[in-house]
FIMAR-351408 format. One record per residue (C-alpha): residue number from 1; residue in one letter; x, y, z. Coordinates in nm, 2 decimals. Each point is the difference from the previous one (the first is absolute). Layout:
<nodes>
+-----+----+--------+--------+--------+
|   i | aa |     c1 |     c2 |     c3 |
+-----+----+--------+--------+--------+
| NUM |  A |      X |      Y |      Z |
...
+-----+----+--------+--------+--------+
</nodes>
This chain:
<nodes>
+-----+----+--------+--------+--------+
|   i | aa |     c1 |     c2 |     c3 |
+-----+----+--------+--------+--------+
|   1 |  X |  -1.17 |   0.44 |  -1.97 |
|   2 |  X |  -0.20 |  -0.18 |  -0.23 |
|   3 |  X |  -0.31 |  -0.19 |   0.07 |
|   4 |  X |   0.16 |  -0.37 |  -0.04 |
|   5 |  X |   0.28 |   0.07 |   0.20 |
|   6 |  X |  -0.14 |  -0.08 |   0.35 |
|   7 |  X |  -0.17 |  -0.25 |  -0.12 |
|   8 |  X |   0.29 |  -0.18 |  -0.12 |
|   9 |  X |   0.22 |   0.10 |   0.27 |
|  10 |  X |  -0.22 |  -0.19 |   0.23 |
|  11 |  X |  -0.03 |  -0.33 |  -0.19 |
|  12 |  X |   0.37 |   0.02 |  -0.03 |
|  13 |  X |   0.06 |   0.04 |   0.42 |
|  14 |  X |  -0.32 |  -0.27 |   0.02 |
|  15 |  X |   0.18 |  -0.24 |  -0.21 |
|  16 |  X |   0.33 |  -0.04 |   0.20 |
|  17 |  X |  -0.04 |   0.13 |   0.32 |
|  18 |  X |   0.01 |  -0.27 |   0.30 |
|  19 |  X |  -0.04 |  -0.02 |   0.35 |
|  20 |  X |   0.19 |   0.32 |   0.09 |
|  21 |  X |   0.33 |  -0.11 |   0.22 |
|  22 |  X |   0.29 |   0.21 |   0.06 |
|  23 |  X |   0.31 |   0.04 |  -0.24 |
|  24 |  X |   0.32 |   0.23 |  -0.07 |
|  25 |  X |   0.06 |   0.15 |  -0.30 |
|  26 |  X |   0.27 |  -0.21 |  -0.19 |
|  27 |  X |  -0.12 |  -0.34 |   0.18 |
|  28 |  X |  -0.30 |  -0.03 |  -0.13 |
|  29 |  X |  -0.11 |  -0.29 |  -0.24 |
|  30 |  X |  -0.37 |   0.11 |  -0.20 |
|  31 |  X |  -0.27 |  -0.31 |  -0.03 |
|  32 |  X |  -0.07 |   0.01 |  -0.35 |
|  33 |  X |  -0.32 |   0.06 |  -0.22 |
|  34 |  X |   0.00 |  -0.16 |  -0.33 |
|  35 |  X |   0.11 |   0.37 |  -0.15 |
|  36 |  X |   0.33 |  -0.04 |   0.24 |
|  37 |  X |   0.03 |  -0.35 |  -0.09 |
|  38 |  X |   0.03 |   0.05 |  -0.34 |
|  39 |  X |   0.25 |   0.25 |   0.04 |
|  40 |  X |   0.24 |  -0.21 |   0.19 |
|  41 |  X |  -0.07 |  -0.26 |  -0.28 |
|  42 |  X |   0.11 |   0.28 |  -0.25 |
|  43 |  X |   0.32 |   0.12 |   0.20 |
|  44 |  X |   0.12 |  -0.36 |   0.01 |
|  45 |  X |  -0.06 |  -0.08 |  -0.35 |
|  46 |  X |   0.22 |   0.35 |  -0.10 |
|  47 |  X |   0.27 |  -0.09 |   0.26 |
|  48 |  X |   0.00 |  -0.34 |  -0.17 |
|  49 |  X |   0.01 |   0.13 |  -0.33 |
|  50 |  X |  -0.29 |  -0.20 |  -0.10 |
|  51 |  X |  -0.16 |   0.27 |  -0.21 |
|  52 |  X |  -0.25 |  -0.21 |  -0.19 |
|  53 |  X |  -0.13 |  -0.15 |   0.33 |
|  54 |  X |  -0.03 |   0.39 |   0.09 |
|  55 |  X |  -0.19 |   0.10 |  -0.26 |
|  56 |  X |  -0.24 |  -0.23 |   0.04 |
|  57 |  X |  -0.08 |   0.06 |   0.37 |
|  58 |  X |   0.00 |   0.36 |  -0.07 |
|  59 |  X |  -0.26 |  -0.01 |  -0.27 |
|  60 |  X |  -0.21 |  -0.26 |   0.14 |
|  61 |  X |   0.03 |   0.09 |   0.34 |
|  62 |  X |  -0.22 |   0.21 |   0.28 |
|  63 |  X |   0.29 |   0.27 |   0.04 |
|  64 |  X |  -0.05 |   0.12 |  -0.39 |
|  65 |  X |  -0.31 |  -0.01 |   0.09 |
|  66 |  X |  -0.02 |   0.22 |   0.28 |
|  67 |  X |   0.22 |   0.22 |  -0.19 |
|  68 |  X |  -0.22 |   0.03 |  -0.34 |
|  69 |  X |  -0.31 |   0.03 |   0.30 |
|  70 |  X |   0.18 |   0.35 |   0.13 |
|  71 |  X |   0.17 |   0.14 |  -0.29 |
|  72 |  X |  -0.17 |   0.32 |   0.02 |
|  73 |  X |   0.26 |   0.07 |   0.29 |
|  74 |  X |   0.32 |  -0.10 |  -0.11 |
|  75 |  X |   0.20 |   0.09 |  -0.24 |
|  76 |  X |  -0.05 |  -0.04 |  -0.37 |
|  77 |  X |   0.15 |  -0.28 |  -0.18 |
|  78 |  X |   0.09 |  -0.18 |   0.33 |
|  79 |  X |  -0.19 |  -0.34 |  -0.12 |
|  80 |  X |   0.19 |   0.02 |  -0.38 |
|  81 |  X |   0.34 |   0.06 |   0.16 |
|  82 |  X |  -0.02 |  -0.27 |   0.26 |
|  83 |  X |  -0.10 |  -0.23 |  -0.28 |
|  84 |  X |   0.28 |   0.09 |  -0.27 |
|  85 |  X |   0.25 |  -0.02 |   0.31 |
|  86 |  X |  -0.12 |  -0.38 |   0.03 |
|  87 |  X |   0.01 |  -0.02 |  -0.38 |
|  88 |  X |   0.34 |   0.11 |  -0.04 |
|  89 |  X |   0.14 |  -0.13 |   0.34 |
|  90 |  X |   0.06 |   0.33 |   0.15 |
|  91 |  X |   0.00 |  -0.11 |   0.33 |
|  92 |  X |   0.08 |   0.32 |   0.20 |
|  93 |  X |  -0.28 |   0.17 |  -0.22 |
|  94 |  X |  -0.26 |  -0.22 |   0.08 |
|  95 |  X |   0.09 |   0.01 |   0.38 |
|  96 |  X |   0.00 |   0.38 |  -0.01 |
|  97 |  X |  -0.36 |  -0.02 |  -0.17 |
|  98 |  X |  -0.13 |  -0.22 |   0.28 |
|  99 |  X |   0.16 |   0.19 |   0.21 |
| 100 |  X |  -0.18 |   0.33 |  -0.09 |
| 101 |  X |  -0.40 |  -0.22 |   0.01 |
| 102 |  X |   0.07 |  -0.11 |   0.35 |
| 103 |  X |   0.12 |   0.35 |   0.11 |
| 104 |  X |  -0.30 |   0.17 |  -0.15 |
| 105 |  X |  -0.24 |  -0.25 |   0.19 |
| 106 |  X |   0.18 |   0.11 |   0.32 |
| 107 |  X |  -0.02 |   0.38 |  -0.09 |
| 108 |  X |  -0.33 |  -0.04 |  -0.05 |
| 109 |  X |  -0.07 |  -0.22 |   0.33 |
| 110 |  X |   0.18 |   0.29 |   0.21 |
| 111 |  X |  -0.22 |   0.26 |  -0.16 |
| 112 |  X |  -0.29 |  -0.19 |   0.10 |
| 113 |  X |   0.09 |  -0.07 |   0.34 |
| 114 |  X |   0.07 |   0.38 |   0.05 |
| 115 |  X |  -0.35 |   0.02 |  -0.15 |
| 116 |  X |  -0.18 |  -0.25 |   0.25 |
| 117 |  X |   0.19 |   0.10 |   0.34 |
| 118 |  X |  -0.08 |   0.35 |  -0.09 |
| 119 |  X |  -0.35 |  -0.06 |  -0.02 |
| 120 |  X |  -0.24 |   0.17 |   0.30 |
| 121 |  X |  -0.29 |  -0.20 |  -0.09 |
| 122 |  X |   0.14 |  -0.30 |   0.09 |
| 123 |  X |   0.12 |  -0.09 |   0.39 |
| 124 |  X |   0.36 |   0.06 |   0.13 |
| 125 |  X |   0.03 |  -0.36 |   0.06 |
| 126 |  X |  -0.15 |  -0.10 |  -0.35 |
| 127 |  X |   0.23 |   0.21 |  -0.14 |
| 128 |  X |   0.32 |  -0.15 |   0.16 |
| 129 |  X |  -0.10 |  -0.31 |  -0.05 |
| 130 |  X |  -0.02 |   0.06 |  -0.37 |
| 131 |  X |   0.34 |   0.22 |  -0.01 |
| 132 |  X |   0.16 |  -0.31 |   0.16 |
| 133 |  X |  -0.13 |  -0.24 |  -0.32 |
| 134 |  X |   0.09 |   0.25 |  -0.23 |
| 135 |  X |   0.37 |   0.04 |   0.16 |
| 136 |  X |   0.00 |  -0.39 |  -0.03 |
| 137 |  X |  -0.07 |  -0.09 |  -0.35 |
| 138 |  X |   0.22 |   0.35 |  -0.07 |
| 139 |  X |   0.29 |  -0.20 |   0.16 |
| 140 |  X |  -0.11 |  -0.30 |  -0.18 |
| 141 |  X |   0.01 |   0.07 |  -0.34 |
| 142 |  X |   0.30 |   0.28 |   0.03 |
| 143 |  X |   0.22 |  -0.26 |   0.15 |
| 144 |  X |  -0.04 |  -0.19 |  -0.31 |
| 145 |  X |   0.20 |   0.26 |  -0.21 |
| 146 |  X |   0.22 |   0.17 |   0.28 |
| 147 |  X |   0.29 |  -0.13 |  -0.12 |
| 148 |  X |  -0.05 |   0.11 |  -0.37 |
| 149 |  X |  -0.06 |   0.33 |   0.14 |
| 150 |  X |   0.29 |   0.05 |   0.22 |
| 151 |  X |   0.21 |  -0.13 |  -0.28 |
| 152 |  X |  -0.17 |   0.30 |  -0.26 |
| 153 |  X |  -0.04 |   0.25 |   0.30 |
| 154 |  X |   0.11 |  -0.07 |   0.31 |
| 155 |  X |  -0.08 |   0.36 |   0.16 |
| 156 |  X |  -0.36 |  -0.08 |  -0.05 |
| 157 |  X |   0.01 |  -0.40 |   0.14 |
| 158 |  X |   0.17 |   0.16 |   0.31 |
| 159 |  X |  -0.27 |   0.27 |   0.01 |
| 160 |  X |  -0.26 |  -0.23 |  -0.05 |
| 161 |  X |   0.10 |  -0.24 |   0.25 |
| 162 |  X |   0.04 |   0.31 |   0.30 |
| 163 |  X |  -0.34 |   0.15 |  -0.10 |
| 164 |  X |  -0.17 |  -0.38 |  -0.01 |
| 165 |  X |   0.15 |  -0.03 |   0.33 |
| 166 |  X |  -0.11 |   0.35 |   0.14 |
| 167 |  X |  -0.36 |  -0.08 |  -0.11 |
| 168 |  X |   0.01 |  -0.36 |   0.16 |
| 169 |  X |   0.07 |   0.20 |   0.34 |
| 170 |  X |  -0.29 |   0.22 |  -0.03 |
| 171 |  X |  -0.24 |  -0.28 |  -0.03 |
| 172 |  X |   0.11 |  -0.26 |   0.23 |
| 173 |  X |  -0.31 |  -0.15 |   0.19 |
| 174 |  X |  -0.02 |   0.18 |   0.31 |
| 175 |  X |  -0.28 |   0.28 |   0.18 |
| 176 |  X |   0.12 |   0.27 |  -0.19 |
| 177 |  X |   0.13 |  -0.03 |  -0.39 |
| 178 |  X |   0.15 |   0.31 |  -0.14 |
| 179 |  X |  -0.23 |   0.02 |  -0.32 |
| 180 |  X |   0.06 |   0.32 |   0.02 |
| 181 |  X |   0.34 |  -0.02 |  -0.11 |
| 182 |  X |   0.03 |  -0.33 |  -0.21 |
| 183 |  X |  -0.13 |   0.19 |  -0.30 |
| 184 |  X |   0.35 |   0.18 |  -0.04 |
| 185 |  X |   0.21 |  -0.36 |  -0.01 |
| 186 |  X |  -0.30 |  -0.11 |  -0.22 |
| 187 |  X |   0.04 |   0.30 |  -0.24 |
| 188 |  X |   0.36 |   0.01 |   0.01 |
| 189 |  X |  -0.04 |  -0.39 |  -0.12 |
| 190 |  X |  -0.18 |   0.12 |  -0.31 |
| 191 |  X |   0.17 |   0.25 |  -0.11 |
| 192 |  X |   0.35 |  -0.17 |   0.00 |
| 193 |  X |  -0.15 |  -0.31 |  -0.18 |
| 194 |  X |  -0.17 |   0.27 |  -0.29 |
| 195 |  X |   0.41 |   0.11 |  -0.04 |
| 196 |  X |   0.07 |  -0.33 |  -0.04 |
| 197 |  X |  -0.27 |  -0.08 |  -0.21 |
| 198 |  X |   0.12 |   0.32 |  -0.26 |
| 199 |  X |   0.34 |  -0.07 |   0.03 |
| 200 |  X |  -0.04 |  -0.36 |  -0.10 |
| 201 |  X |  -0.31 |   0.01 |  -0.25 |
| 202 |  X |   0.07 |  -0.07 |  -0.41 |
| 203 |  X |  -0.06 |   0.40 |  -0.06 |
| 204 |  X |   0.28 |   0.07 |   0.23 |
| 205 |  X |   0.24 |  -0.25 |  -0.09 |
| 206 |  X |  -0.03 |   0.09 |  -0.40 |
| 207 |  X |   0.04 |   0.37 |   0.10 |
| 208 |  X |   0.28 |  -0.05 |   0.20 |
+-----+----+--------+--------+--------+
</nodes>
């Protein structure tokens, strides 16, 4: 793990986690940051067609920011194909580029929740707390792109959703959280979203 990753893990659960209230996978509306707001302006501007409008909120906006911020962990090109997708009106392209940014953040938001509730220095109750923000901005910003995945792989939006939901159950407030076995839900989380990640990024697709 590199050194910015927790770092920037953190700053992403701080900036949209909320009171904590419950929820169901599926039902489940995120509050949005102005990373997440941006995208829903992008997803409406390609569903619309309005490609020049795109454009502009992609190169002008926090998303592409974020993005350029974290491009030592994702994949290469990812910024240039989003913004010839825009360019040419490639509208399934530049939804499956998005796509792949918002499931690297989560990847990398599992990894460091496995990281944090795994931690001995830190207090069992610290340490749920903590797993329960990080399962909440998880849910958060995958439920953004959810359906794109399930549309590209829906094997790993069904596994997703059963080890999100398996996790949830581990850390539900209560005398006793199983921290002991949230890491596996956690893990399995990151490891189905790098797949997706390979499977979907620019190497991949002009291999395939």
């Amino acid at each position: 793990m590199s050194r910015g990753r927790p770092l920037a893990a953190t700053l992403l659960v701080l900036g949209l986690v909320a009171p904590a209230f419950a929820h169901h996978v599926g039902s489940y509306t995120p509050r949005d940051n102005e990373v997440s707001a941006n995208f829903k302006q992008l997803k409406f501007s390609i569903q619309a067609r309005r490609f020049d409008v795109a454009r502009r909120l992609y190169e002008t906006g926090p998303l592409r920011r974020e993005l350029r911020a974290q491009a030592g962990r994702l994949p290469v090109g990812l910024d240039e194909v989003i913004q010839a997708a825009l360019q040419t009106g490639d509208g399934r392209e530049a939804e499956r580029g998005l796509m792949v940014f918002f499931v690297a953040l989560v990847r990398d938001l599992a990894l460091e929740a496995d990281r944090q509730v795994s931690d001995p220095s830190t207090a069992g109750a610290a340490r749920a707390a903590a797993g329960r923000k990080f399962l909440d901005a998880i849910w958060r910003y995958y439920n953004l792109v959810d359906f794109t995945v399930s549309q590209r792989d829906p094997k790993a939006s069904t596994e997703m959703r059963l080890a999100f939901d398996e996790a949830e159950g581990y850390l539900k407030p209560g005398p006793a959280p199983a921290l002991d076995k949230v890491r596996q839900p956690l893990q399995r989380m990151a490891r189905i979203l790098t797949d997706v990640i390979q499977a979907s990024s620019p190497s991949a697709r002009r291999d395939s």
